[in-house]
PyMOL Python script that loads the backbone (N, CA, C, O; Angstrom):
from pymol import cmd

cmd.read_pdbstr("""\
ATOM      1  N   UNK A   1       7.127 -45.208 -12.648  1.00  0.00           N
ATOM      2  CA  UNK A   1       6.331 -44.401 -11.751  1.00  0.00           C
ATOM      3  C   UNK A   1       6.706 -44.722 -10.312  1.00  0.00           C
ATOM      4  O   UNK A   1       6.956 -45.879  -9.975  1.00  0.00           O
ATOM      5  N   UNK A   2       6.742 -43.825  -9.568  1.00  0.00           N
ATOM      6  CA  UNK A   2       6.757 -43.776  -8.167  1.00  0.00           C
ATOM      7  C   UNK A   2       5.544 -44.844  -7.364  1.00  0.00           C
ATOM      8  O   UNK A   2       4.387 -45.101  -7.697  1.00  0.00           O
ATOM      9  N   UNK A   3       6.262 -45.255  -6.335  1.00  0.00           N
ATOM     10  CA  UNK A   3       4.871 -45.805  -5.103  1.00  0.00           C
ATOM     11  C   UNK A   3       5.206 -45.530  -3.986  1.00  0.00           C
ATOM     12  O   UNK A   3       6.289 -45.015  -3.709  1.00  0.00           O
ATOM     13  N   UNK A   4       4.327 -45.831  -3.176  1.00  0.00           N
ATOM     14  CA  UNK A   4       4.439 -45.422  -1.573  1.00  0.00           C
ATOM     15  C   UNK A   4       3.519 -46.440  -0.965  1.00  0.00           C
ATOM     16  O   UNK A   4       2.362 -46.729  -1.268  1.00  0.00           O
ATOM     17  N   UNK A   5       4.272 -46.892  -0.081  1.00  0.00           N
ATOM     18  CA  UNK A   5       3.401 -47.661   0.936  1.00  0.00           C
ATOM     19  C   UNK A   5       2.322 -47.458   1.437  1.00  0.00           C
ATOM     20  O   UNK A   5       2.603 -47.794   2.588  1.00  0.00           O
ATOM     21  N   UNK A   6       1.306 -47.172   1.476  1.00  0.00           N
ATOM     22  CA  UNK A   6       0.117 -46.424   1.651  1.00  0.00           C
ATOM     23  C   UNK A   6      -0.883 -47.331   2.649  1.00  0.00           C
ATOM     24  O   UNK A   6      -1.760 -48.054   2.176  1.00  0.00           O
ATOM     25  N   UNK A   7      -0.586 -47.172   4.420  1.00  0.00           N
ATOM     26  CA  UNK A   7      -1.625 -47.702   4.941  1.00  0.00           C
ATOM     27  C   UNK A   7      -3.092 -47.711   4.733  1.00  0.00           C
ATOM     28  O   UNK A   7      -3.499 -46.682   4.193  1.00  0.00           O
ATOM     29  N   UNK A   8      -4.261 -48.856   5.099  1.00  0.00           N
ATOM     30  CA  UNK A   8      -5.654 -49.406   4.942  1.00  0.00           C
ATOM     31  C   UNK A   8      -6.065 -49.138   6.098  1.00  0.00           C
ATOM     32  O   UNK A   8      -5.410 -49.651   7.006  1.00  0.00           O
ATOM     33  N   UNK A   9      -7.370 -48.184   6.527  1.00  0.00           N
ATOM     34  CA  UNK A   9      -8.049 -48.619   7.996  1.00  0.00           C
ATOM     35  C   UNK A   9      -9.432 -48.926   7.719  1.00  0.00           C
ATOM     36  O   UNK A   9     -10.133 -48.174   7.043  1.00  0.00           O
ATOM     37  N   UNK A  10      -9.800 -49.889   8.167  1.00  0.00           N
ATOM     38  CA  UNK A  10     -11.158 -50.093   8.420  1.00  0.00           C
ATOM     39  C   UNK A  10     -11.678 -51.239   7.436  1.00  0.00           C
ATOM     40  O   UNK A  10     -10.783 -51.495   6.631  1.00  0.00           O
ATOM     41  N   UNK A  11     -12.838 -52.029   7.222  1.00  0.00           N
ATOM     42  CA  UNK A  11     -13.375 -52.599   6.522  1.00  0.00           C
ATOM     43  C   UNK A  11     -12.570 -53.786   6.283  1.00  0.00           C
ATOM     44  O   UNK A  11     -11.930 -54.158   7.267  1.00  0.00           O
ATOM     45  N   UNK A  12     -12.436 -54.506   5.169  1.00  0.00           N
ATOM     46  CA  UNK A  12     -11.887 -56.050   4.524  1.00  0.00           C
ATOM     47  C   UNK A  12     -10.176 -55.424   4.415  1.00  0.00           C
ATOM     48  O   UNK A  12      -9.466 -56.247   3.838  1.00  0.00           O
ATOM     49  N   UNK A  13      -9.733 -54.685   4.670  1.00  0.00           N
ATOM     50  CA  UNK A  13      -8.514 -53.946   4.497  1.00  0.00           C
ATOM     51  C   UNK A  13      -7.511 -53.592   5.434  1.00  0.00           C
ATOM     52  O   UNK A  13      -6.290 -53.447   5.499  1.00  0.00           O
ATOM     53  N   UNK A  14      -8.789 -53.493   6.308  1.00  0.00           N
ATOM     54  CA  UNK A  14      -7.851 -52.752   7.606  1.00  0.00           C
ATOM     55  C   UNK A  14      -6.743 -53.799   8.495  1.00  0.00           C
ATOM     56  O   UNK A  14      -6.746 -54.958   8.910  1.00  0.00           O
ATOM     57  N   UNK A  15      -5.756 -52.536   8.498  1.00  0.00           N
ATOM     58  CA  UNK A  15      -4.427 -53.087   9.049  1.00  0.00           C
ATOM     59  C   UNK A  15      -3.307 -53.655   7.956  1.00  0.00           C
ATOM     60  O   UNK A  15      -2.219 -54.205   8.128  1.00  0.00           O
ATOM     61  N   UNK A  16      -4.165 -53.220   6.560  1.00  0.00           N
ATOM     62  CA  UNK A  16      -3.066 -54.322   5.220  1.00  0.00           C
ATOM     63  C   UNK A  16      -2.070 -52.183   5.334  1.00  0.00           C
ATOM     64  O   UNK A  16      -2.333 -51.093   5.843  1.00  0.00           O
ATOM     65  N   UNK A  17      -0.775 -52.914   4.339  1.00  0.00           N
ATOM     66  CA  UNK A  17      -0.234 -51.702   3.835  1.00  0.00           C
ATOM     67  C   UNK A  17       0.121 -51.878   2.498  1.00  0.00           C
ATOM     68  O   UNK A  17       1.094 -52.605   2.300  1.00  0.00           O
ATOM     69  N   UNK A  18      -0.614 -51.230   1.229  1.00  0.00           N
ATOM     70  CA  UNK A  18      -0.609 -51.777  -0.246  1.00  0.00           C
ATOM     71  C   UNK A  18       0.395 -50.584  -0.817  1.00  0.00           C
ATOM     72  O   UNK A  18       0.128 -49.452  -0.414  1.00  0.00           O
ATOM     73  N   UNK A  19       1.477 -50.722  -1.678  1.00  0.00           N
ATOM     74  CA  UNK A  19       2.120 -50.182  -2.466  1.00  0.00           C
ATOM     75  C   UNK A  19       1.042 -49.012  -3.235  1.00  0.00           C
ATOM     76  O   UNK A  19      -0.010 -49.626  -3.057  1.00  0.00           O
ATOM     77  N   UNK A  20       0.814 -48.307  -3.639  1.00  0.00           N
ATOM     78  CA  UNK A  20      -0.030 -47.617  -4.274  1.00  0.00           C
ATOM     79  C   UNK A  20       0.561 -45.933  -4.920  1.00  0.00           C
ATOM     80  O   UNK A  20       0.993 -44.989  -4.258  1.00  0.00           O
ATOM     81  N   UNK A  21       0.379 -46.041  -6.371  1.00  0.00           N
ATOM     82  CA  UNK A  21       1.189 -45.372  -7.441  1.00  0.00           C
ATOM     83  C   UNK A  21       0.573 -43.913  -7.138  1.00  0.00           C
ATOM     84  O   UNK A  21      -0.564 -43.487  -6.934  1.00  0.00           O
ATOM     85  N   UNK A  22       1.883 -43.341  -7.204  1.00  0.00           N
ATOM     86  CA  UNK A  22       1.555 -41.917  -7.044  1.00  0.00           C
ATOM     87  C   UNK A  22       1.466 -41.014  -8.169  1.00  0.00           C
ATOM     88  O   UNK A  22       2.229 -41.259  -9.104  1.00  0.00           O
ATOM     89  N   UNK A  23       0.603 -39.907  -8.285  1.00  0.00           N
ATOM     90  CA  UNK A  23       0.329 -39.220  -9.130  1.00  0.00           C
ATOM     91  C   UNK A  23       1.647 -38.075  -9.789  1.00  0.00           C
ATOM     92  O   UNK A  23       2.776 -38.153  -9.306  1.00  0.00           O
ATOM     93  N   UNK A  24       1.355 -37.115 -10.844  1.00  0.00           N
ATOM     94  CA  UNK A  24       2.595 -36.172 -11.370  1.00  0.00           C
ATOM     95  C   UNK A  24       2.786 -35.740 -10.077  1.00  0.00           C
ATOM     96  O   UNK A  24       3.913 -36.006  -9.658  1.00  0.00           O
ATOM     97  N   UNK A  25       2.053 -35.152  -9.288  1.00  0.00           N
ATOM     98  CA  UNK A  25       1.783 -34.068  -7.449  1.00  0.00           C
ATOM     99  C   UNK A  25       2.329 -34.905  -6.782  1.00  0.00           C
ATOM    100  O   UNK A  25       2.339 -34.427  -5.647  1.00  0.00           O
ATOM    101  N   UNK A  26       2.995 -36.270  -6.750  1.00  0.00           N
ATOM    102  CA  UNK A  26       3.875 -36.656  -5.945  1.00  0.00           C
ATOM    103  C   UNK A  26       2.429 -37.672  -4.773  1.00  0.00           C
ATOM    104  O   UNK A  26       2.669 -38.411  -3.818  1.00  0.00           O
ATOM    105  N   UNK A  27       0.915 -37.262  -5.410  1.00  0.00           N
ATOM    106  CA  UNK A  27       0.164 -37.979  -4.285  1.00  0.00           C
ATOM    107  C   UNK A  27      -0.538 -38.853  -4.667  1.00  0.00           C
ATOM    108  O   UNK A  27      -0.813 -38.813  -5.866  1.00  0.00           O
ATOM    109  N   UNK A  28      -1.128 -40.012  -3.825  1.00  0.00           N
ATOM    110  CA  UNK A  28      -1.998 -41.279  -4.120  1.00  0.00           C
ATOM    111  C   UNK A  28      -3.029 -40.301  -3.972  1.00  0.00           C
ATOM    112  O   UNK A  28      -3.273 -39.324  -3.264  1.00  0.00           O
ATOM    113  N   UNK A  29      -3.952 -41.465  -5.676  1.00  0.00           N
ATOM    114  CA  UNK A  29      -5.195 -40.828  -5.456  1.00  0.00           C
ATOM    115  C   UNK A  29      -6.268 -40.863  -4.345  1.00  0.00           C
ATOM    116  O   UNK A  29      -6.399 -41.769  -3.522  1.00  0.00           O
ATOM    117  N   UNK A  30      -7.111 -39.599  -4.454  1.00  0.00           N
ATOM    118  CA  UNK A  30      -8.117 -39.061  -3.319  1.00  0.00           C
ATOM    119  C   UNK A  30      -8.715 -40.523  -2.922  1.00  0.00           C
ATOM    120  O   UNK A  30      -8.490 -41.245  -1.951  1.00  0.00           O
ATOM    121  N   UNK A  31      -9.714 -40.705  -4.252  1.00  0.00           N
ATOM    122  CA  UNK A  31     -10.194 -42.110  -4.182  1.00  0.00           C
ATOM    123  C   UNK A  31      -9.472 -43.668  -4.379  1.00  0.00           C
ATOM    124  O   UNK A  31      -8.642 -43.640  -5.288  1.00  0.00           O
ATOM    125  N   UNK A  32      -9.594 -44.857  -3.800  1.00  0.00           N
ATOM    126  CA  UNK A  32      -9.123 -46.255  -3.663  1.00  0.00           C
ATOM    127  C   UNK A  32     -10.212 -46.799  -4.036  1.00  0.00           C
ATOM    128  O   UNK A  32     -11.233 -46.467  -3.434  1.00  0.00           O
ATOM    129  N   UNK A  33     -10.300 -47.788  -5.135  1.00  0.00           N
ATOM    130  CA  UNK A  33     -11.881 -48.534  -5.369  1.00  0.00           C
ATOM    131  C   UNK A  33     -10.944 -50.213  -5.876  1.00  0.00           C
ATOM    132  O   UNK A  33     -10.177 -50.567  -6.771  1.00  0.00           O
ATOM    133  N   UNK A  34     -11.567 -50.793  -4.743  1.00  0.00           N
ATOM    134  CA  UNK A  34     -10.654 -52.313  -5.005  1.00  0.00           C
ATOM    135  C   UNK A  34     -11.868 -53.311  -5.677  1.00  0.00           C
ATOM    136  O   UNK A  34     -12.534 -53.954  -4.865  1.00  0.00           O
ATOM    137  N   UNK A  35     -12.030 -53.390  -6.428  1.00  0.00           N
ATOM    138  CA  UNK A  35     -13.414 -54.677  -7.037  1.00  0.00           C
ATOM    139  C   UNK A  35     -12.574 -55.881  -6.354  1.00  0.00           C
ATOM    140  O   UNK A  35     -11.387 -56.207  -6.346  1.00  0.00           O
ATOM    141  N   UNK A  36     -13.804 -56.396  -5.766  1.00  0.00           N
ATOM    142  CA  UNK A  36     -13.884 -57.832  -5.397  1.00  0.00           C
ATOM    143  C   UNK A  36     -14.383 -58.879  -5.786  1.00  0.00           C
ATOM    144  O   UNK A  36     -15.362 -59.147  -5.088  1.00  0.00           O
ATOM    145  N   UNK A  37     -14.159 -59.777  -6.731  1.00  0.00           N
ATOM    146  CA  UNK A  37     -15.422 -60.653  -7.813  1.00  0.00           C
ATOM    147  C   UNK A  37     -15.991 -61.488  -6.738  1.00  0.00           C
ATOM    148  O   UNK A  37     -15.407 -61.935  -5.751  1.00  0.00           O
ATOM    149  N   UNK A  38     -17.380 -61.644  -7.131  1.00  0.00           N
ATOM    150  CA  UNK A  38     -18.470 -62.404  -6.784  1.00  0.00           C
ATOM    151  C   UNK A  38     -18.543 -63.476  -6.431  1.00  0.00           C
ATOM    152  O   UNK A  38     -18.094 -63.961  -7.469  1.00  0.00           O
ATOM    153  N   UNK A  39     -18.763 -64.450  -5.726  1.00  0.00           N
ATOM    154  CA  UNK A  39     -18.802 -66.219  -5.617  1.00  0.00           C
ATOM    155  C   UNK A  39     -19.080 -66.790  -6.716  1.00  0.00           C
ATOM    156  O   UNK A  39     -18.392 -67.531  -7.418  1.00  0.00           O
ATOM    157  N   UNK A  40     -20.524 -66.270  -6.883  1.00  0.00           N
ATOM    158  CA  UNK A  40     -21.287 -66.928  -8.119  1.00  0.00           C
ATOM    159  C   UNK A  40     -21.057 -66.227  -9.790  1.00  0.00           C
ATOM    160  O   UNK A  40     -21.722 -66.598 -10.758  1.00  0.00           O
ATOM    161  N   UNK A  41     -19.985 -65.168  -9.844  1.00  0.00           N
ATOM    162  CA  UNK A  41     -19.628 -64.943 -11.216  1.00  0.00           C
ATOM    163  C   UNK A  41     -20.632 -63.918 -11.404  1.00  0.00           C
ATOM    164  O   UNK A  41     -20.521 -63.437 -12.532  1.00  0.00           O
ATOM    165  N   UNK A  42     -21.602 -63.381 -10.709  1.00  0.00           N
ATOM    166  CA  UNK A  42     -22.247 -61.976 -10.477  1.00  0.00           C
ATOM    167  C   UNK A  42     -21.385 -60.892 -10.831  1.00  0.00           C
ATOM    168  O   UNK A  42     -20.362 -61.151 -11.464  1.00  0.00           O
ATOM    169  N   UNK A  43     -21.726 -59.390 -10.424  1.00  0.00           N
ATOM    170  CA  UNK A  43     -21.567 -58.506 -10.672  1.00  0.00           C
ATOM    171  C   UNK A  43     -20.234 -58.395  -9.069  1.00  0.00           C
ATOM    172  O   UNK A  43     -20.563 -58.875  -7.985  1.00  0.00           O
ATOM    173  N   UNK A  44     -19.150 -57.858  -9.226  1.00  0.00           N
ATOM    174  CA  UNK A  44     -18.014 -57.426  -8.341  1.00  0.00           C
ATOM    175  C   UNK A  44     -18.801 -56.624  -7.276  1.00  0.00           C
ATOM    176  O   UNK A  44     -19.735 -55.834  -7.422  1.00  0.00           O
ATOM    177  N   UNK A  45     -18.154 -57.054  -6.155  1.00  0.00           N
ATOM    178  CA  UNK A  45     -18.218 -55.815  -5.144  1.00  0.00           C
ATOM    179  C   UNK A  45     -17.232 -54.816  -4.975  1.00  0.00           C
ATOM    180  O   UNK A  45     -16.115 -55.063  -5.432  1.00  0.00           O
ATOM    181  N   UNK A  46     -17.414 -53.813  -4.448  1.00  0.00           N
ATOM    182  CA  UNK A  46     -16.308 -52.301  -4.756  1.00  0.00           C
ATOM    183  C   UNK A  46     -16.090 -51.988  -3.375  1.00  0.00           C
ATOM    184  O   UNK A  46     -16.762 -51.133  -2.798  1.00  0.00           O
ATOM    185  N   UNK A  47     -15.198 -52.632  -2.831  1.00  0.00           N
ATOM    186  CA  UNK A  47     -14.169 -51.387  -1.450  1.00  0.00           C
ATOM    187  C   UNK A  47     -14.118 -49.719  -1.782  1.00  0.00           C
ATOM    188  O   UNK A  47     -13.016 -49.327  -2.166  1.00  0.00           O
ATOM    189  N   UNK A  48     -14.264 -49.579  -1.768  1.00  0.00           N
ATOM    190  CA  UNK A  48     -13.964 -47.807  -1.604  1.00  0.00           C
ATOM    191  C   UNK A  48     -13.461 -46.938  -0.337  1.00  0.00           C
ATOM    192  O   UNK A  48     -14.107 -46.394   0.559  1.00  0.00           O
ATOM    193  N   UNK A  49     -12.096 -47.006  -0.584  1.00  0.00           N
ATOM    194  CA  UNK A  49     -11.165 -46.220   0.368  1.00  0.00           C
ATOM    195  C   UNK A  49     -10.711 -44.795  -0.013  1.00  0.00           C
ATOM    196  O   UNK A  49     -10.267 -44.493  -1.121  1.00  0.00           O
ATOM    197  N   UNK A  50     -10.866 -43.992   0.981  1.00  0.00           N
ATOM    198  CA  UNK A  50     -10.857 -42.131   0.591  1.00  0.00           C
ATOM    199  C   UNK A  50      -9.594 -41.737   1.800  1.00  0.00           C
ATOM    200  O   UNK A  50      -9.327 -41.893   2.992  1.00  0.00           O
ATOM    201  N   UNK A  51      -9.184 -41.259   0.819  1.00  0.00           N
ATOM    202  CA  UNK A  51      -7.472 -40.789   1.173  1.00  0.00           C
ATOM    203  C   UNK A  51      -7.842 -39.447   2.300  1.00  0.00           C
ATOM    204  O   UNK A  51      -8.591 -38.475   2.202  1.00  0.00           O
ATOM    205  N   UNK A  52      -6.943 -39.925   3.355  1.00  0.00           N
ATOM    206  CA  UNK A  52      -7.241 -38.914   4.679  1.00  0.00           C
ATOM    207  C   UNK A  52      -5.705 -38.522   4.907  1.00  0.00           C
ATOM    208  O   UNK A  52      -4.740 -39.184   4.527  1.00  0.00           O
ATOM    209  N   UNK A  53      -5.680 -37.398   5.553  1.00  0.00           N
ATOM    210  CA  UNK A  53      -4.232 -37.304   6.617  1.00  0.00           C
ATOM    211  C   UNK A  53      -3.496 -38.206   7.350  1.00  0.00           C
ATOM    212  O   UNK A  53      -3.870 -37.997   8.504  1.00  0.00           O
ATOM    213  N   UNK A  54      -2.611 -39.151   7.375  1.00  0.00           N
ATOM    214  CA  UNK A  54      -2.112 -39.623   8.245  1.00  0.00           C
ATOM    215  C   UNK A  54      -1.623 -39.092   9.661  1.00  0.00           C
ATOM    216  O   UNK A  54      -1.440 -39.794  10.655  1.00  0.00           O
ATOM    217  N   UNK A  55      -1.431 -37.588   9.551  1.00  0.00           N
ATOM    218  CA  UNK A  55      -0.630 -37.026  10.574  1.00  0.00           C
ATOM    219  C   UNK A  55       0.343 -35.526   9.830  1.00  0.00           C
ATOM    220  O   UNK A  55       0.072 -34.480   9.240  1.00  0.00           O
ATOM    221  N   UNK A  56       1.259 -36.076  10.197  1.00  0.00           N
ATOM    222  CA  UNK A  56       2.320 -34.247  10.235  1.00  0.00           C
ATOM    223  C   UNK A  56       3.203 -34.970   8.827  1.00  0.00           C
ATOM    224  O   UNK A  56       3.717 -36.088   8.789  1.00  0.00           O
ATOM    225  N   UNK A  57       3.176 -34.173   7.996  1.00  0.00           N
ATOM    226  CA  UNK A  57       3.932 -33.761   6.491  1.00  0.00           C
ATOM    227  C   UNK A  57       2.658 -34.342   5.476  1.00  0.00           C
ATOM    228  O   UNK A  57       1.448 -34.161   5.619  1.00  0.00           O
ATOM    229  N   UNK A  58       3.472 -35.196   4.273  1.00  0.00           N
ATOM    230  CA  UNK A  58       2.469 -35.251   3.428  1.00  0.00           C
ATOM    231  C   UNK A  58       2.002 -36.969   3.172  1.00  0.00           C
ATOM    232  O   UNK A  58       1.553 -37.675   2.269  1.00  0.00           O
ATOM    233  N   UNK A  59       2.479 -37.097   4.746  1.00  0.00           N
ATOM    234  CA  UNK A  59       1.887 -38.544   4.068  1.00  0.00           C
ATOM    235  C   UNK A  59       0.520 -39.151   4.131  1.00  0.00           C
ATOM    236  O   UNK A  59      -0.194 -38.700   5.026  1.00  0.00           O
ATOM    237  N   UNK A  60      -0.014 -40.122   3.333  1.00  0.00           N
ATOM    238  CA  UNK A  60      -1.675 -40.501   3.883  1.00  0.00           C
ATOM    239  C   UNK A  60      -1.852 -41.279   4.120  1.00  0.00           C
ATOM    240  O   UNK A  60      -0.936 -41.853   4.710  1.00  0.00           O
ATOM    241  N   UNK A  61      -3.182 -42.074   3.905  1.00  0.00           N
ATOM    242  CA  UNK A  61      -3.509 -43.453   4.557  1.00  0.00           C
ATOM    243  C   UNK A  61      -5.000 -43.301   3.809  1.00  0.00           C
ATOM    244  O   UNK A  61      -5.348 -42.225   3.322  1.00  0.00           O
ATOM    245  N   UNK A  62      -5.879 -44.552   3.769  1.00  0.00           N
ATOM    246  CA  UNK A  62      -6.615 -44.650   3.320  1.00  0.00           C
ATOM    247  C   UNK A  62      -7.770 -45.045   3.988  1.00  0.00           C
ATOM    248  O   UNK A  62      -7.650 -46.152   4.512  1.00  0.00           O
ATOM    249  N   UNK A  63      -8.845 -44.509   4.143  1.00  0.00           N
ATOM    250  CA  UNK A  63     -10.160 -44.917   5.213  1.00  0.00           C
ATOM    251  C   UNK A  63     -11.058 -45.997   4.506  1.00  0.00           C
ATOM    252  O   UNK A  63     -11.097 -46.266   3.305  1.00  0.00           O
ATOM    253  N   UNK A  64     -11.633 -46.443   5.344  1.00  0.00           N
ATOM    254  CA  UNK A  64     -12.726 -47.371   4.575  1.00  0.00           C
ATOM    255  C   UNK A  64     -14.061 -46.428   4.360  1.00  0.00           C
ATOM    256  O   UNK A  64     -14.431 -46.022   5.462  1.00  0.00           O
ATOM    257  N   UNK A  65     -14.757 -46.032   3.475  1.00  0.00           N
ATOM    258  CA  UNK A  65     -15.932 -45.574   3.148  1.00  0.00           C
ATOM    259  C   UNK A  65     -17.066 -46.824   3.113  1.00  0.00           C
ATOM    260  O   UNK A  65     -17.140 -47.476   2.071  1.00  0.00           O
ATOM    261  N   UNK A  66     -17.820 -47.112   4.076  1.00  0.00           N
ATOM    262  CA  UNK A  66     -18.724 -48.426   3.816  1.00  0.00           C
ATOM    263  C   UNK A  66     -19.969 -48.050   2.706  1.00  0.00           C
ATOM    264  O   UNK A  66     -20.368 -48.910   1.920  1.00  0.00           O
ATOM    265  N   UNK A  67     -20.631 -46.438   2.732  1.00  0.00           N
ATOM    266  CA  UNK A  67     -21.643 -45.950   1.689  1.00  0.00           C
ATOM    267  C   UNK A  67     -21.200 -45.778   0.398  1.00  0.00           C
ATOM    268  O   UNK A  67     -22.140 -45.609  -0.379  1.00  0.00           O
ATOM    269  N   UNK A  68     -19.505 -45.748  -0.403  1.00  0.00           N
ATOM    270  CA  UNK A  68     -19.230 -45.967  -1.313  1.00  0.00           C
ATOM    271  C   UNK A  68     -19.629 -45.106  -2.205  1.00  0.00           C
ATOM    272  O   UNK A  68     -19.187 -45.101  -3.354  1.00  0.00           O
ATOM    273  N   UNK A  69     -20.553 -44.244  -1.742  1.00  0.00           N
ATOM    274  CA  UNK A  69     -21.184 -42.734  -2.565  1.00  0.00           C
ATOM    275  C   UNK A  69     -20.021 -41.799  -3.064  1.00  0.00           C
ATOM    276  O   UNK A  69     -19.079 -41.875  -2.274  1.00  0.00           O
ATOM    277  N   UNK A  70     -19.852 -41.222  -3.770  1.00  0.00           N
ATOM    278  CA  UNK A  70     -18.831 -40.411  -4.661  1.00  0.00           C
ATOM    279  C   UNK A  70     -18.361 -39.296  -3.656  1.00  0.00           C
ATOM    280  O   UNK A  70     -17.214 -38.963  -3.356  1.00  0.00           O
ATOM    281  N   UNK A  71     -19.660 -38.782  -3.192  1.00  0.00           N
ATOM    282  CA  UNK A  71     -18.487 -37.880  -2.213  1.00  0.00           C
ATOM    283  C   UNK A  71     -17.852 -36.921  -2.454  1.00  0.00           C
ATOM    284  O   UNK A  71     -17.978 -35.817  -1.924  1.00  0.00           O
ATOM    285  N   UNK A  72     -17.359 -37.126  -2.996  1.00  0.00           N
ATOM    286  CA  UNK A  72     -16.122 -35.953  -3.553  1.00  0.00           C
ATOM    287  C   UNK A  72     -16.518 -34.829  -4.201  1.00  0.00           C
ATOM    288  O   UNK A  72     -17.669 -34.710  -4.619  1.00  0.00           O
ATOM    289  N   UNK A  73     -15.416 -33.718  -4.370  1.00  0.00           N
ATOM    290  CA  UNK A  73     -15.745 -33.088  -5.362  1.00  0.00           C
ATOM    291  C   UNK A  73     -16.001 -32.839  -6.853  1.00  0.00           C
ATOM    292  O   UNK A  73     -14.938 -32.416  -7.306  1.00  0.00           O
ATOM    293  N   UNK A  74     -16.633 -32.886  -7.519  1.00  0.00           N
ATOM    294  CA  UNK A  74     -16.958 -33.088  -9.322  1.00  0.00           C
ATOM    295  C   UNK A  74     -15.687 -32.028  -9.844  1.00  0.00           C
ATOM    296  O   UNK A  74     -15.056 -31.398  -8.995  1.00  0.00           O
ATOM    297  N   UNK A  75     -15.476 -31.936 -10.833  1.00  0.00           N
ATOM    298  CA  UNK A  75     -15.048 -31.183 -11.276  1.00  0.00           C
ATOM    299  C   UNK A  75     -15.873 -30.028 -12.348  1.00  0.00           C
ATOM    300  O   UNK A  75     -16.446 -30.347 -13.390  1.00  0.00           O
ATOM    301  N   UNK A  76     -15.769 -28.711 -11.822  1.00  0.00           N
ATOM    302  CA  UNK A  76     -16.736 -27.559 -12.528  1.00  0.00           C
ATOM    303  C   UNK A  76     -16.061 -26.948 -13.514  1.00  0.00           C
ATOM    304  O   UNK A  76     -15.053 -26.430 -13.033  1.00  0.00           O
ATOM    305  N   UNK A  77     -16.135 -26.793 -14.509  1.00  0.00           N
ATOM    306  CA  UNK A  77     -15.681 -25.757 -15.692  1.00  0.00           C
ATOM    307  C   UNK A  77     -16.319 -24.294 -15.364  1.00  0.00           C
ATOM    308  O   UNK A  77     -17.435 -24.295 -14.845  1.00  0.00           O
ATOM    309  N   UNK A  78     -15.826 -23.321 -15.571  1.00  0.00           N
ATOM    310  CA  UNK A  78     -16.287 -21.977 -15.651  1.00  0.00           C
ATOM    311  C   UNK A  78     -17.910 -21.591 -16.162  1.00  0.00           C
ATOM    312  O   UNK A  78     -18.983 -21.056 -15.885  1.00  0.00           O
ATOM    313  N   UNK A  79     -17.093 -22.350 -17.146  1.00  0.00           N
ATOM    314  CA  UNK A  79     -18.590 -22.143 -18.522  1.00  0.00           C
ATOM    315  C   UNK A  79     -19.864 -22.953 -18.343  1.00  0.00           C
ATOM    316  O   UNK A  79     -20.875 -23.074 -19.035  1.00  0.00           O
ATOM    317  N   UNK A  80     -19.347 -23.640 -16.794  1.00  0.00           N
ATOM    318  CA  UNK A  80     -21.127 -24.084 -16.466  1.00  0.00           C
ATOM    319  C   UNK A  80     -21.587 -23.400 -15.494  1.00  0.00           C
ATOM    320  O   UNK A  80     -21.109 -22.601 -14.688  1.00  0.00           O
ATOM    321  N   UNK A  81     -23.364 -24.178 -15.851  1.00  0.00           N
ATOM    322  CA  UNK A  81     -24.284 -23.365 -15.122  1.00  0.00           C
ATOM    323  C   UNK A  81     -24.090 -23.637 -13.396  1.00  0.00           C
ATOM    324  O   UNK A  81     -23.447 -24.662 -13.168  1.00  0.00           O
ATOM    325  N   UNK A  82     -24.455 -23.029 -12.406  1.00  0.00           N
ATOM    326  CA  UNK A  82     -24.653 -23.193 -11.279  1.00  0.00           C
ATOM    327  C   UNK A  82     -26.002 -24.465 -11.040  1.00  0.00           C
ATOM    328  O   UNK A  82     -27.102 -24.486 -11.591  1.00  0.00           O
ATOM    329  N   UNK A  83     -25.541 -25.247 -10.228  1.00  0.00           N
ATOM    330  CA  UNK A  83     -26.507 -25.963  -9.636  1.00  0.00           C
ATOM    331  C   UNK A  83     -27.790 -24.932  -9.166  1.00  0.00           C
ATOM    332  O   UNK A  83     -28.920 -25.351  -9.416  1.00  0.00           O
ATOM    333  N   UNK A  84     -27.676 -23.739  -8.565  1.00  0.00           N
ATOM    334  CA  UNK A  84     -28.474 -22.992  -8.142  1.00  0.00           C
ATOM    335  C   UNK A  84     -28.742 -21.986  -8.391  1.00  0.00           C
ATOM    336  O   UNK A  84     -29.149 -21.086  -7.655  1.00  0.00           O
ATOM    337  N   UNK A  85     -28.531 -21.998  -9.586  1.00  0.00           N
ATOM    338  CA  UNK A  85     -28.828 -20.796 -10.823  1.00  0.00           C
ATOM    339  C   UNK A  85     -30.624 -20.529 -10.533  1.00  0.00           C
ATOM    340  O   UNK A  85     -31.492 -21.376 -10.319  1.00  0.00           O
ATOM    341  N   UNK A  86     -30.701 -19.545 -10.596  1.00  0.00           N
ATOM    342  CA  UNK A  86     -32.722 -19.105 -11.112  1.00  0.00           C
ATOM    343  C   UNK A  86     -32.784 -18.669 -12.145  1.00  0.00           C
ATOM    344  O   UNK A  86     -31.824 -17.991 -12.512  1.00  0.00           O
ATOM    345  N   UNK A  87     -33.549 -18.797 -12.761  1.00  0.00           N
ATOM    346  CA  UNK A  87     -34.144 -18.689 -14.264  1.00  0.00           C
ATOM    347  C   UNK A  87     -35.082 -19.721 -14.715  1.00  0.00           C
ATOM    348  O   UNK A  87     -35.555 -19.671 -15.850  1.00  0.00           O
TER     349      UNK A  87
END
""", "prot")
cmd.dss("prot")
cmd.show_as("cartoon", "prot")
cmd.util.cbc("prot")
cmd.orient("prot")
């Protein structure tokens, strides 16, 4: 598989540049989610970096998201209902 150098801004990240595998479309995924394990052997913490424009052609870079909320778009099938369906 392909990689690309893929700059980090912001958060525990920013300023790193991580190798990061590119998809069949030739692109790193939308979402970056780095788990960080715990001190005490707890539950991981989750970086969550969301793939932005770098600039002019197709290259990107990755933002820091500090709310870590999904964000994104879901994916809809035809054959479902509308969120804002009446009935």
């Amino acid at each position: 598989m392909k990689s690309e150098d893929t700059p980090f801004e912001g958060g525990p990240m920013d300023g790193r540049v991580l190798p990061v595998l590119l998809g069949i479309t030739g692109h790193p995924p939308k979402t970056y989610r780095i788990p960080l394990p715990a001190p005490d052997g707890g539950r991981p913490t989750v970086l969550v970096y969301r793939r932005v424009p770098r600039g002019t052609g197709r290259r990107w870079k990755y933002a820091y998201d500090p709310t870590g909320e999904h964000g994104g778009r879901r994916l809809r099938w035809p054959w479902s209902k509308s969120r804002h369906a009446q009935g």
